[in-house]
C-alpha positions as CSV (number, residue, x, y, z in Angstrom):
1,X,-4.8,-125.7,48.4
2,X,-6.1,-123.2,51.0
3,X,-3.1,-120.7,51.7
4,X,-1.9,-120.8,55.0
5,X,0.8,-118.6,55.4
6,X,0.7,-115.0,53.8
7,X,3.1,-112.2,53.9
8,X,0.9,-109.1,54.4
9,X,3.4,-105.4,53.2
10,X,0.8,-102.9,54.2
11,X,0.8,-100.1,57.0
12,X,0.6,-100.1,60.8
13,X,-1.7,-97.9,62.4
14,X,0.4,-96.8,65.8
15,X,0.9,-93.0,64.7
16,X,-1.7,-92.6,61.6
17,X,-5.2,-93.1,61.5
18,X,-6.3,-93.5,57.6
19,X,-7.9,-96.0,55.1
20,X,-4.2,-97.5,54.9
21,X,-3.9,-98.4,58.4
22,X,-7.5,-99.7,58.4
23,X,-7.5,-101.9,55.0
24,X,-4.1,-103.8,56.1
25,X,-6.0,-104.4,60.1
26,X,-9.3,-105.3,58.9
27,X,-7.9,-107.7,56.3
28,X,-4.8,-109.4,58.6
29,X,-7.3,-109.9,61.4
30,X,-9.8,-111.8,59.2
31,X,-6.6,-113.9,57.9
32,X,-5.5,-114.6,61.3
33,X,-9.4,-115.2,62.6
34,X,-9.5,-118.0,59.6
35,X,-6.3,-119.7,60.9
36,X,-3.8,-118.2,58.7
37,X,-0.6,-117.2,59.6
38,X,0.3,-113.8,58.9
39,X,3.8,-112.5,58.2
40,X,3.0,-108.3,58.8
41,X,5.3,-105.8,57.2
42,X,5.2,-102.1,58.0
43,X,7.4,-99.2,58.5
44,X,8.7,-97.8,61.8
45,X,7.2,-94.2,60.9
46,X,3.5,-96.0,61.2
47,X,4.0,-97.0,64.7
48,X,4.1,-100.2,66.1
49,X,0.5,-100.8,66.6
50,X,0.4,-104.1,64.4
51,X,-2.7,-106.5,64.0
52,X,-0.1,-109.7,64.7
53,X,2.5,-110.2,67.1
54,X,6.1,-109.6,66.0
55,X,5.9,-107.9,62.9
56,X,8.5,-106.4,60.3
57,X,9.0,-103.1,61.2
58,X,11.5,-101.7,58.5
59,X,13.7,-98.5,58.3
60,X,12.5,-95.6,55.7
61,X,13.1,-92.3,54.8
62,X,9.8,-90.3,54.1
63,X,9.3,-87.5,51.6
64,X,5.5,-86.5,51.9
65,X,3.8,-89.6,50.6
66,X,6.8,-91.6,49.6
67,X,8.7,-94.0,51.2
68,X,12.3,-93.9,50.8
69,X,14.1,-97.5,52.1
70,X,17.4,-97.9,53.6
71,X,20.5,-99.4,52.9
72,X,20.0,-103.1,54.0
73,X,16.0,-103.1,53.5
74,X,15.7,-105.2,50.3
75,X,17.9,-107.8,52.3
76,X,16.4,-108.0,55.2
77,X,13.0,-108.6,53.3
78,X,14.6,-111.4,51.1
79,X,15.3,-113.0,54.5
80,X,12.3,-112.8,56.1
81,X,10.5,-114.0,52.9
82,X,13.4,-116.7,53.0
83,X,12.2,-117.8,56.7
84,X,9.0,-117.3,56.6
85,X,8.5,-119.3,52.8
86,X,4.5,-117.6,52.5
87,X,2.2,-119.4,50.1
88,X,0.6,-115.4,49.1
89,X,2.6,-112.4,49.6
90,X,0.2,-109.3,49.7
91,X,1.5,-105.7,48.6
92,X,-0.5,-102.3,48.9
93,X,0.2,-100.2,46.6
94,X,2.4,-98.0,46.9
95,X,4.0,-99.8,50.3
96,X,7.5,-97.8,48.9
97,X,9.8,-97.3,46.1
98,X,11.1,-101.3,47.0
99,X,7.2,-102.5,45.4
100,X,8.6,-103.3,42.5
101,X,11.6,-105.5,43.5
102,X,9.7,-107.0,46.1
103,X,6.8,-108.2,43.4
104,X,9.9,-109.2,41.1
105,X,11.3,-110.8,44.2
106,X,8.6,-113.2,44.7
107,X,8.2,-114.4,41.0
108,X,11.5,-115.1,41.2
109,X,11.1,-117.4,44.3
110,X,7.7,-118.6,42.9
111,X,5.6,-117.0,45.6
112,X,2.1,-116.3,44.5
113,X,2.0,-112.0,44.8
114,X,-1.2,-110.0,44.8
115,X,-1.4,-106.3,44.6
116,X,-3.7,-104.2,46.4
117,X,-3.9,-100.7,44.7
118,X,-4.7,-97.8,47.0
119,X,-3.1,-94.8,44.7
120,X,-5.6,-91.9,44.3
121,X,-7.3,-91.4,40.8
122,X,-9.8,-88.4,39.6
123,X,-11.6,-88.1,36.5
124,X,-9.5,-88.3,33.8
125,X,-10.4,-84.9,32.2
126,X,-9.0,-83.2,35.1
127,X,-5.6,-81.4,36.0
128,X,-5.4,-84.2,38.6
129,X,-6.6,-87.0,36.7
130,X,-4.1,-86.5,34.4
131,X,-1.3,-86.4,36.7
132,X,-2.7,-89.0,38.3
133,X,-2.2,-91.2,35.2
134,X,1.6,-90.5,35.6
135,X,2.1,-91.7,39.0
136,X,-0.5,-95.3,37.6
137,X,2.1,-95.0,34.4
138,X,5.0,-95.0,36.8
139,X,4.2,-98.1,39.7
140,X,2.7,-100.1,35.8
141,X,6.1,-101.8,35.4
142,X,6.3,-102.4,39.2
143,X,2.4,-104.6,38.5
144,X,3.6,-106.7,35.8
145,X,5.3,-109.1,38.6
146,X,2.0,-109.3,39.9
147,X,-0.2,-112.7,39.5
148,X,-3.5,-110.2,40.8
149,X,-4.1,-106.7,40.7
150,X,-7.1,-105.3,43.3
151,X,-8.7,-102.8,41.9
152,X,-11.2,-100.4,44.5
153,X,-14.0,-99.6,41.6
154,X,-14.9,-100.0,38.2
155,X,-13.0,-96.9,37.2
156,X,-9.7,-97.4,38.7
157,X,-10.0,-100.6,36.6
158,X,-10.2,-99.0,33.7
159,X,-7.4,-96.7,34.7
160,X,-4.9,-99.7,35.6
161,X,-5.8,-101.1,31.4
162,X,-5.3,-97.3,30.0
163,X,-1.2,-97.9,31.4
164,X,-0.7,-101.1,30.4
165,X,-2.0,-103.4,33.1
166,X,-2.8,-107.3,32.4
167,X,-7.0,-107.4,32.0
168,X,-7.3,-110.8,33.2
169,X,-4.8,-109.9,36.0
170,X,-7.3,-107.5,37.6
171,X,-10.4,-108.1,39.7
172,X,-12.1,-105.4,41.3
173,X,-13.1,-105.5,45.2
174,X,-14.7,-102.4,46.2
175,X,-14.0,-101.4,50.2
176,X,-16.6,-103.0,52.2
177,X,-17.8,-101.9,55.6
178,X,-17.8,-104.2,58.9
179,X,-21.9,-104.6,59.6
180,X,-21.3,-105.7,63.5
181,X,-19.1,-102.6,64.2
182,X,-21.1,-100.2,62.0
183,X,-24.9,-100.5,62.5
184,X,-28.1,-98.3,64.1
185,X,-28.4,-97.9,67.2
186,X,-27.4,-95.7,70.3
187,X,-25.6,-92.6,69.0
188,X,-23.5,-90.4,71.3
189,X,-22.4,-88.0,68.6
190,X,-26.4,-87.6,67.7
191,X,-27.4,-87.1,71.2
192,X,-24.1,-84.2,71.5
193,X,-25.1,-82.3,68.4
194,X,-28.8,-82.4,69.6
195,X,-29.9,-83.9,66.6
196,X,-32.9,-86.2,65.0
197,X,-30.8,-87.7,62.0
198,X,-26.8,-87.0,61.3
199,X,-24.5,-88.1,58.0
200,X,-21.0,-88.6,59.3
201,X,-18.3,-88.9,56.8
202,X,-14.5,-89.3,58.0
203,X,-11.9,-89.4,55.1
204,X,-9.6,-87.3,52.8
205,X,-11.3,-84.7,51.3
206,X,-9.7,-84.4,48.0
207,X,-11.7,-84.9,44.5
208,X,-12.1,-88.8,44.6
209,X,-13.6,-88.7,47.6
210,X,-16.5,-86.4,45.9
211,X,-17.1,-84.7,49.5
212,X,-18.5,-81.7,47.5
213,X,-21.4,-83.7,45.8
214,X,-22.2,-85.1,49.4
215,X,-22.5,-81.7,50.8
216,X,-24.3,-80.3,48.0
217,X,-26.8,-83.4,47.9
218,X,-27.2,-82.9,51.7
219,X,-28.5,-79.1,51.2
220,X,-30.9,-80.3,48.6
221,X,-32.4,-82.6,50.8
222,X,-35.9,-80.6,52.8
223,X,-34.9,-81.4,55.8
224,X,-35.2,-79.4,59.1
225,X,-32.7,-78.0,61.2
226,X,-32.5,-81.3,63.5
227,X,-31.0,-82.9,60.6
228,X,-26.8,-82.6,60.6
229,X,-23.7,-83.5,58.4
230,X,-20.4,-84.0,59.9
231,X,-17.2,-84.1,58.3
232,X,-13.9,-85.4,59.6
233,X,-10.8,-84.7,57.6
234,X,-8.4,-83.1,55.2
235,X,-7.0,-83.0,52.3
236,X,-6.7,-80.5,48.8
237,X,-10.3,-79.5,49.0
238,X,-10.9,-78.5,53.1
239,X,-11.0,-74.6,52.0
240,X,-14.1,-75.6,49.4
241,X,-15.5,-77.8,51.4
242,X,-16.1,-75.5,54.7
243,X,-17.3,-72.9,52.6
């Protein structure tokens, strides 16, 4: 049968403005535009901008990019998963350091769980790819509860396999882009910068996102001096990238 209800852990987007924020919106809205009901948990640190009336907001401690919950958080989840009974609970990846009781939660009470993964991954040669590898090592246990495992590309596939993930547990669903919002037409930024043609890219700007090979493509290009790129961002390669 069709789900109907789904309990979405992802992240608001009231105080940050990232890929995060934007994956858990775009998807809930579509839910919710199809006639599901959607069950939206987020912390109070992302704000309370939320795609659905009355979300979870829950209490966490933050250290840099890990959320640390409080005393009282795994209960009040196992309530609201209690009242609300979904037919799919969603989880990105990492949502905080409850993701693997909450997966093991919902096999236990027979809910259908899918895993979204949104942890960052280089090449595997690098310093930071194999680092990296330790942090997928680490949240592998945490996807075994999992009945499907999202991956974002072909090679963050193959990096969920190398730590011991299920094969026939992961499909891959690259990001997609929303055509109505994003398409040609009047541009105010183009018209501001005086310029014929621009490339805008707004993201981190750390290895994965290979923002290097898109400025270095860019200056291969023979274009004229009407032509721009525009970058929006940070992240562990700014310094290299505005040199």
């Amino acid at each position: 049968m069709r789900p109907r209800r789904v309990a979405w852990f992802g992240h608001a987007s009231g105080s940050r403005a990232d890929g995060l924020s934007t994956y858990s919106r775009e998807h809930v809205v579509a839910l919710t535009e199809r006639g599901i009901t959607v069950k939206f948990f987020a912390h109070t640190h992302d704000g309370f901008v939320t795609p659905v009336p009355h979300p979870v907001m829950l209490r966490a401690g933050r250290f840099k990019t890990v959320r640390i919950p409080l005393p009282g958080t795994a209960a009040r989840v196992a309530m609201e998963l209690e009242r609300f009974h979904p037919d799919v609970v969603h989880l990105s990846l990492s949502f905080s350091l409850l993701d693997g009781w909450i997966l093991a939660e919902c096999r236990r009470r027979r809910m259908p769980s899918v895993v979204t993964v949104h942890l960052p991954y280089a090449a595997p040669s690098s310093a930071r790819g194999r680092v990296l590898r330790e942090l997928y090592r680490f949240h592998a246990t945490a996807m075994l509860s999992a009945d499907r495992v999202i991956a974002l590309s072909p090679e963050q596939s193959s990096l969920l396999r190398s730590v011991g993930c299920d094969p026939s547990r992961i499909m891959v669903l690259p990001n997609s882009i929303d055509t109505a919002a994003f398409a040609p037409g009047v541009s105010a930024l183009r018209e501001r910068l005086g310029a014929d043609f621009v490339v805008a890219y707004a993201g981190r700007l750390d290895p994965e996102k290979r923002v290097t090979a898109l400025v270095e493509s860019f200056r291969r290009q023979p274009w004229n001096s009407r032509c721009a790129l525009v970058i929006a961002g940070s992240g562990s390669q700014e310094r290299q990238v505005r040199r």
